[in-house]
C-alpha positions as CSV (number, residue, x, y, z in Angstrom):
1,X,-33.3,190.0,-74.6
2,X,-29.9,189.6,-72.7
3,X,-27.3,191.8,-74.0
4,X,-24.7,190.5,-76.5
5,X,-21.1,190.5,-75.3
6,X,-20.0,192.6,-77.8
7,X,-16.6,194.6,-77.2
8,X,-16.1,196.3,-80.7
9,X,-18.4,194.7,-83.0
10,X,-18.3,198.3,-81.4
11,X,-15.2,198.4,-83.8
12,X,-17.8,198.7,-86.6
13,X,-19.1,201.6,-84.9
14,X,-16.3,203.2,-85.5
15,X,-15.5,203.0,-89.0
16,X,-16.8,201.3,-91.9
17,X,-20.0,201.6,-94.1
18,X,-21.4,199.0,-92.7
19,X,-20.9,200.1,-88.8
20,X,-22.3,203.2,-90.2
21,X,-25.5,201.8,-90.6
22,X,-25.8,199.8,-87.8
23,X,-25.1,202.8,-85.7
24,X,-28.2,205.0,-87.2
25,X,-30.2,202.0,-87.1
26,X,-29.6,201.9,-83.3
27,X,-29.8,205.3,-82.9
28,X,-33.0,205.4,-84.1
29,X,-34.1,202.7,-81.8
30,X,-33.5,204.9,-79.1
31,X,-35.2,207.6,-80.4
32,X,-38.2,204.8,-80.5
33,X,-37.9,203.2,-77.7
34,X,-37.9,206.9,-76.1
35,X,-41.0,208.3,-77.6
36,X,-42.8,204.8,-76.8
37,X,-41.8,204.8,-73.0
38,X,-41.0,208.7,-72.6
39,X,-38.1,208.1,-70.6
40,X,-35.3,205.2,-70.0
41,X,-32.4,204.3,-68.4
42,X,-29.3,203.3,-70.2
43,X,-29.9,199.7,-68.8
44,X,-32.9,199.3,-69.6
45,X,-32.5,200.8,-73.5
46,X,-29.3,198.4,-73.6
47,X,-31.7,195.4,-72.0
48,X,-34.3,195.7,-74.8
49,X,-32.0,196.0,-78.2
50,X,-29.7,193.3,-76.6
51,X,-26.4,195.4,-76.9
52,X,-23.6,196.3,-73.8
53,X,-24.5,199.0,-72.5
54,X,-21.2,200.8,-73.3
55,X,-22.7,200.8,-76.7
56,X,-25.5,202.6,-75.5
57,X,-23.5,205.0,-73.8
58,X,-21.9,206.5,-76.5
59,X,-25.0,206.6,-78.5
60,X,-26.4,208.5,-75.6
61,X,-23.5,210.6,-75.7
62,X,-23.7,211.0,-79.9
63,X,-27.8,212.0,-79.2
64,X,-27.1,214.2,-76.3
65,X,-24.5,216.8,-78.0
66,X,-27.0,216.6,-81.1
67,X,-29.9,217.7,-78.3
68,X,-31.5,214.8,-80.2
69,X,-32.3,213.4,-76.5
70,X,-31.5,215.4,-72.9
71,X,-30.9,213.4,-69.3
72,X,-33.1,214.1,-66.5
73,X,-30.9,215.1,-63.9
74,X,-32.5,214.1,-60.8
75,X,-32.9,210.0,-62.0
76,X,-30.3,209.5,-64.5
77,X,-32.6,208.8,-67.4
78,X,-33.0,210.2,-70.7
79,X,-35.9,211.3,-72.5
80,X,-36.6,213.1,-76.3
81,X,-34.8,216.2,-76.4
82,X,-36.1,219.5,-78.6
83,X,-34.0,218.8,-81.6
84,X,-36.4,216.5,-82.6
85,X,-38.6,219.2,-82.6
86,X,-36.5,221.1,-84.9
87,X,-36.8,218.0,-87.2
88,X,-39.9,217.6,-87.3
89,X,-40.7,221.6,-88.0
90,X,-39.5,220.6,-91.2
91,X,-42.5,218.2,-92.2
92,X,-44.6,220.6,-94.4
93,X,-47.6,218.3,-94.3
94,X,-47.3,217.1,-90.9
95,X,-47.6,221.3,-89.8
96,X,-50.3,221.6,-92.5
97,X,-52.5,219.3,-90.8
98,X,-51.8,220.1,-87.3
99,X,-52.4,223.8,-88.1
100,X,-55.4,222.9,-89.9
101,X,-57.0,220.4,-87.3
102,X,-55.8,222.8,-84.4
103,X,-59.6,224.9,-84.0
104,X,-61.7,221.5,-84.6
105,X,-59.8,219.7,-81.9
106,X,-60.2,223.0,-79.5
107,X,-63.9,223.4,-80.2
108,X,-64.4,219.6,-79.4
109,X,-62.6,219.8,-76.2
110,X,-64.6,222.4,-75.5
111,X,-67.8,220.8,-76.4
112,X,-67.3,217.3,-74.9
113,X,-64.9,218.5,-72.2
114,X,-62.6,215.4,-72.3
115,X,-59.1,215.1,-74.1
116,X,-58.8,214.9,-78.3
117,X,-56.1,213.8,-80.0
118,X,-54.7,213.9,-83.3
119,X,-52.4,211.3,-84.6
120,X,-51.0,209.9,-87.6
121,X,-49.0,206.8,-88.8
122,X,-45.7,206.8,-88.3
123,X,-43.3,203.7,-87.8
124,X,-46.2,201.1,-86.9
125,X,-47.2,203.3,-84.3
126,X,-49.6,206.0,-84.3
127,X,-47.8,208.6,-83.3
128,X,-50.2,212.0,-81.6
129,X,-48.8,215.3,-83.1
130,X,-51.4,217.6,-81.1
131,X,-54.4,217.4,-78.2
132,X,-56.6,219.4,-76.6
133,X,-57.5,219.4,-73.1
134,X,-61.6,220.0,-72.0
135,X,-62.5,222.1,-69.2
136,X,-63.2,219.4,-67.1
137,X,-60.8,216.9,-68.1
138,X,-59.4,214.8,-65.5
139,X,-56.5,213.1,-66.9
140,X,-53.5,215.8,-67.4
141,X,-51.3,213.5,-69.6
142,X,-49.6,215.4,-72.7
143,X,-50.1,212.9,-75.4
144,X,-48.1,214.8,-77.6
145,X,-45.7,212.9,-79.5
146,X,-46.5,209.7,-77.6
147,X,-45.7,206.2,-79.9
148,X,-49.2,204.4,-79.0
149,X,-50.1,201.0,-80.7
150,X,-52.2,200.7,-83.4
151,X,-54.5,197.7,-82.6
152,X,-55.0,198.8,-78.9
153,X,-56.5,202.3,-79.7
154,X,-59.2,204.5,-81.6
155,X,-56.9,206.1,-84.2
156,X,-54.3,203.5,-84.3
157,X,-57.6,201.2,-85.7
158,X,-58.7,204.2,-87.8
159,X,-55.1,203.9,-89.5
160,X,-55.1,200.3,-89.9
161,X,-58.5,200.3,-91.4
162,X,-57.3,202.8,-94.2
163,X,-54.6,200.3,-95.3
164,X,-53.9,198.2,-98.0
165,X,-54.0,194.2,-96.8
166,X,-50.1,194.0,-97.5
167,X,-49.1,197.3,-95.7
168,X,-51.6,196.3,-92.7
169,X,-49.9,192.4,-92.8
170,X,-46.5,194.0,-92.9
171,X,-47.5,196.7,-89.8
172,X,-49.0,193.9,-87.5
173,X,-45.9,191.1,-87.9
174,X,-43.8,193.5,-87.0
175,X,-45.3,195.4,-84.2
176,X,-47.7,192.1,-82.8
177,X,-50.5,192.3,-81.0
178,X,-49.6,192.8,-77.4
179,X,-52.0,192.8,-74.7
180,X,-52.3,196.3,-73.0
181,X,-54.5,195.2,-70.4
182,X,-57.1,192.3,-70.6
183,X,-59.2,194.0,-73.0
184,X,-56.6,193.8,-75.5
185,X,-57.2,192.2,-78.9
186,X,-54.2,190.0,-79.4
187,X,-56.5,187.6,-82.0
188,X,-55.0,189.0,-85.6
189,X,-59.1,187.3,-87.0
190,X,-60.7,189.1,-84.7
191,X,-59.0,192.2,-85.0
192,X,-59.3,192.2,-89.1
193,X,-63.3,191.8,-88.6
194,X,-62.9,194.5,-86.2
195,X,-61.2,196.4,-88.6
196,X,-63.7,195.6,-91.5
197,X,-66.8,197.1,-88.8
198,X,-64.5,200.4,-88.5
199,X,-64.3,200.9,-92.4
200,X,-68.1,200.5,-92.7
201,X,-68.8,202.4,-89.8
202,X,-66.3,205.5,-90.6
203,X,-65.1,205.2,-87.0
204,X,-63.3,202.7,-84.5
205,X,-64.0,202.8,-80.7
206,X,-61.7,201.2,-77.8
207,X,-63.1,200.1,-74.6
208,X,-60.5,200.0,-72.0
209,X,-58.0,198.0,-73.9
210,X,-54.6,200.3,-74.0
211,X,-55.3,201.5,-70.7
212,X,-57.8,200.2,-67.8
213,X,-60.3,203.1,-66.9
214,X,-60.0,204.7,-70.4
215,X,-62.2,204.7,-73.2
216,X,-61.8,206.4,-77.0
217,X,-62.9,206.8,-80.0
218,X,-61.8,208.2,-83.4
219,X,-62.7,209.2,-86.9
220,X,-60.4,209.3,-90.2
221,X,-59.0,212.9,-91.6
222,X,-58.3,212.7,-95.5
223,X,-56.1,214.5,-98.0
224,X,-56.7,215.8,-101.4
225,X,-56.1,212.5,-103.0
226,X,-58.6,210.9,-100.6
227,X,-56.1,209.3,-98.9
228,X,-56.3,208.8,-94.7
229,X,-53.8,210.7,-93.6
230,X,-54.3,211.4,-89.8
231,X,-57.0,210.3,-87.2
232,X,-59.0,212.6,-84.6
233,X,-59.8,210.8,-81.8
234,X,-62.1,212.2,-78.3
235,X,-61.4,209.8,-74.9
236,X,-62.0,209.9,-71.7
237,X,-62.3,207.9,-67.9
238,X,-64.3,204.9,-68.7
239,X,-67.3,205.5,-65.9
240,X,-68.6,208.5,-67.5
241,X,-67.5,208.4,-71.4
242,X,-69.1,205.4,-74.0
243,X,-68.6,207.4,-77.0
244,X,-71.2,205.5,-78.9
245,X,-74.1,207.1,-75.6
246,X,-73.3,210.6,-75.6
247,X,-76.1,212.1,-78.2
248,X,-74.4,213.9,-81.0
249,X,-70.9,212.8,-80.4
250,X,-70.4,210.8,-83.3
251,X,-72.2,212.8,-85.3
252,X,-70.1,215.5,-84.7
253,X,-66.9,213.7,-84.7
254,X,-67.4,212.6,-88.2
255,X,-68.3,215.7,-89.4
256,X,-65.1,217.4,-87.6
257,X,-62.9,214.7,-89.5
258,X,-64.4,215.8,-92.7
259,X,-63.8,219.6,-91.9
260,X,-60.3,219.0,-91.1
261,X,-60.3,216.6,-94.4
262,X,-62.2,219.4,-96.6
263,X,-59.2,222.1,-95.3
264,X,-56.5,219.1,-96.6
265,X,-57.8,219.5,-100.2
266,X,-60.5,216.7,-99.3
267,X,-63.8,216.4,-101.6
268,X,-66.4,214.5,-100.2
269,X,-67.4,211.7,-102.7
């Protein structure tokens, strides 16, 4: 999107309720569009929302003295600073789970030796709020806090599964279907039978399809109310990990989902 020529509908920016909204609104954007890319350049940031990049300078400056986001000195770019951090130390739940899920993602690293994840939904993304590493892990990539889409990947599917046909409709209009890599699935009908397969099956596995050369799969974690509120997921390089080959792994995903679950408040049914 070309950016609008707009020398003070920055006025509103300034004052009035209604510039007051449109400047959270856009702030928050660049808090998403941060997380989702983990770094950008004021161009680029002003490039995707369609706004001067003057705008996007002072909303740079506004996030900065906030230490909402921080500038990476050597390239000019900004990325998530650790104020969001102190934001998010505020989400009871959100800890809750992370404390509780901390040891069953550990022991699985450990026992599988490749990366696990834990994520949850969070603006029509699932968003990963912890990971483990496994001994002999070859990627090093900190998914932590990373924005990843919910039809290209294991938990993001888990997620979508556990929706209501409404919420799920909503999610997808908004976010689409855009191909990662030619693996994608960018067909909403073959996604929703996809999706109906990872219900019945209690767990959804990705083949390649938000990154070449990776494969993944997850499992659901519930609260007390039976409710999905998170997803544990295992992946790893494509040429030696197909989750649904290695004895036992599913087997003891599932049952890790419903320890983590059973520490929520979680009774089997």
């Amino acid at each position: 999107m070309a950016p609008k020529n707009d020398p003070e509908s920055e006025t509103d920016l300034e004052g009035g309720q209604s510039g007051g909204v449109q400047s959270v609104e856009r702030a928050l954007t660049v808090l998403e569009i941060l997380a989702r890319e983990g770094h950008a350049g004021v161009s680029e940031i002003a490039e995707e929302m369609g706004i001067h990049k003057s705008t996007v300078s002072r909303l740079m400056g506004s996030l900065v003295s906030r230490e909402m986001v921080h500038q990476n000195s050597d390239r000019g770019k900004y990325q998530l600073g650790f104020g969001i951090l102190r934001l998010a130390s505020s989400i009871p739940g959100r800890l809750s789970l992370v404390h509780e899920a901390r040891p069953v993602l550990e022991s699985l690293a450990e026992e599988f030796k490749e990366t696990v994840n834990l994520a949850v939904l969070r603006s029509n993304y699932a968003v990963n709020v912890d990971q483990a590493m496994g001994p002999s892990t070859l990627a090093t990539y900190d998914w932590v806090g990373s924005l990843t889409p919910l039809h290209a990947t294991s938990s993001g599917k888990v997620l979508l599964a556990a929706l209501g046909a409404d919420e799920r409709d909503r999610i997808l209009k908004e976010a689409g279907l855009k191909a990662r890599t030619a693996k994608t699935i960018t067909s909403r009908k073959e996604l929703d039978e996809q999706l109906l397969e990872v219900g019945a099956k209690g767990y959804a596995v990705v083949r390649e399809e938000f990154e070449i050369g990776l494969n993944a799969v997850a499992v659901p974690v519930y609260n007390h109310q039976g409710e999905v509120t998170g997803a544990i997921s295992i992946s790893g390089p494509a040429f030696r990990f197909d989750p649904e080959k290695i004895p036992g792994l599913l087997e003891t995903l599932k049952e890790a989902g419903l320890k983590v679950s059973a520490n929520m408040g979680y009774t089997r049914r």
